[in-house]
N, C-alpha and C positions, 0 to 999 in steps of 0.2 A: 811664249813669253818674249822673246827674241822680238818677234814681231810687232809685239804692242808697244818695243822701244823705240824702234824703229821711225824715224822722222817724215812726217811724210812727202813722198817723189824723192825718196832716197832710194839708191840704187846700190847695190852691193856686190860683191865679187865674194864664192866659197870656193872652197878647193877641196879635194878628196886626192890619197896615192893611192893607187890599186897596181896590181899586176901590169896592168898596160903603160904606168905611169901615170903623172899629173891630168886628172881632170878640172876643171874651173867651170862656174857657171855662175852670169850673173843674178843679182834675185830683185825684182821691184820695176823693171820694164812690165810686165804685163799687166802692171795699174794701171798702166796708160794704158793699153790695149796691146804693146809692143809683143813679140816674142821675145824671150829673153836670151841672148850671146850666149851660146859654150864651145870648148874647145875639150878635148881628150887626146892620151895618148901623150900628152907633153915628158920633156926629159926633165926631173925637177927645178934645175938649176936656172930653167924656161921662165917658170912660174913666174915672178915677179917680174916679171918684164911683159907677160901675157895677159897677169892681174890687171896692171896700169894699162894695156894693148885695149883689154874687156872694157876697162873705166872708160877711154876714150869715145869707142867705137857706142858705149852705151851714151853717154853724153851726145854724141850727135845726132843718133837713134832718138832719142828723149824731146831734143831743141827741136826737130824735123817734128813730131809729133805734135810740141805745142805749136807752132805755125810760125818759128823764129828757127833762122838761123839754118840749120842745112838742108832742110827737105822741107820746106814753107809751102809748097803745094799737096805736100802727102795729108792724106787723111791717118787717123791714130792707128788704123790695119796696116794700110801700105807703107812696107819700108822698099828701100834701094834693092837694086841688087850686086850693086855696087857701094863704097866707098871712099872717098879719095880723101887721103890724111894729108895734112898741112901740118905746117910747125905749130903757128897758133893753136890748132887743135890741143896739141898738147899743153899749148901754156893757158888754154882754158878752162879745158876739164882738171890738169894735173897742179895746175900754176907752179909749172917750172919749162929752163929754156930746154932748147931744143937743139942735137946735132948739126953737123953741116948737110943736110939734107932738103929736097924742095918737097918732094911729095912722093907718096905708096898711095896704092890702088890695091882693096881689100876687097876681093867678091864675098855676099853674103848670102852660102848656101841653107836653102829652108830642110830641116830634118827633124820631120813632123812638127811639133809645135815651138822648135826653136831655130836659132840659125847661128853655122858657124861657118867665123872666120878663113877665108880659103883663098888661095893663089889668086893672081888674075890670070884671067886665058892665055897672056901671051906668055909664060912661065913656064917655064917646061922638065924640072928637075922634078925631085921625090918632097912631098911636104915635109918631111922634117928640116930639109934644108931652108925651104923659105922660109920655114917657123923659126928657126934659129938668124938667119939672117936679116928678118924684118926685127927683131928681136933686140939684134946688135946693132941695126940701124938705126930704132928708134930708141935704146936705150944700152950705149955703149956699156956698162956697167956686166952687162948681163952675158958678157963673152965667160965671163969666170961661174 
């Protein structure tokens, strides 16, 4: 029923806690042809900072696919394997501003039929750190 409200080329963020923590996954990329973003394993307090992280990351995923805007050459299969966030980004997909920051580099690893968010190569700590830190980077808010 959910889904027949659903507007279409609308893209959505759900959450589940389990044992391991916050999982997120977005839902409505694969209308385009996309894999859909998830992340697991998050510390709750993550979550909303990772929700809006998904939105973005989906929005440019989406623009790339129609043939506007961050991946105009990609066909509706091929995504990056990379990402590189700008402020704008945010005040596009979130329309709101944005820290004192210039840009993050998001690798997007494939794991089976989806892809999630993960360091760039040159990063070298334990993922829960960068998770928390891109976190607080792109949305100071989310220190608490």
């Amino acid at each position: 029923m959910a889904q027949e409200r659903r507007s279409r080329g609308e893209v959505t963020i759900a959450g589940r806690e389990d044992a391991d923590g916050l999982a997120l996954v977005t839902r409505g990329l694969s209308a385009r042809g996309l894999p859909e973003l998830t992340v697991t394993g998050l510390p709750p307090y993550l979550g909303r900072a990772w929700a809006r992280l998904l939105a973005v990351l989906a929005h440019r995923l989406a623009a790339g696919a129609a043939g506007a805007g961050a991946f105009p050459r990609a066909a509706s299969s091929e995504v990056p394997a990379q990402v590189t966030i700008v402020p704008d980004d945010l005040r596009a997909a979130l329309n709101e501003p944005s820290g004192d920051w210039r840009q993050v580099t998001v690798l997007l690893v494939r794991d089976g039929d989806r892809l999630v968010p993960s360091p760039p190569a040159d990063f070298d700590g334990p993922l829960d750190r960068w998770r928390a830190d891109l976190a607080t980077l792109l949305f100071p808010s989310a220190r608490s």
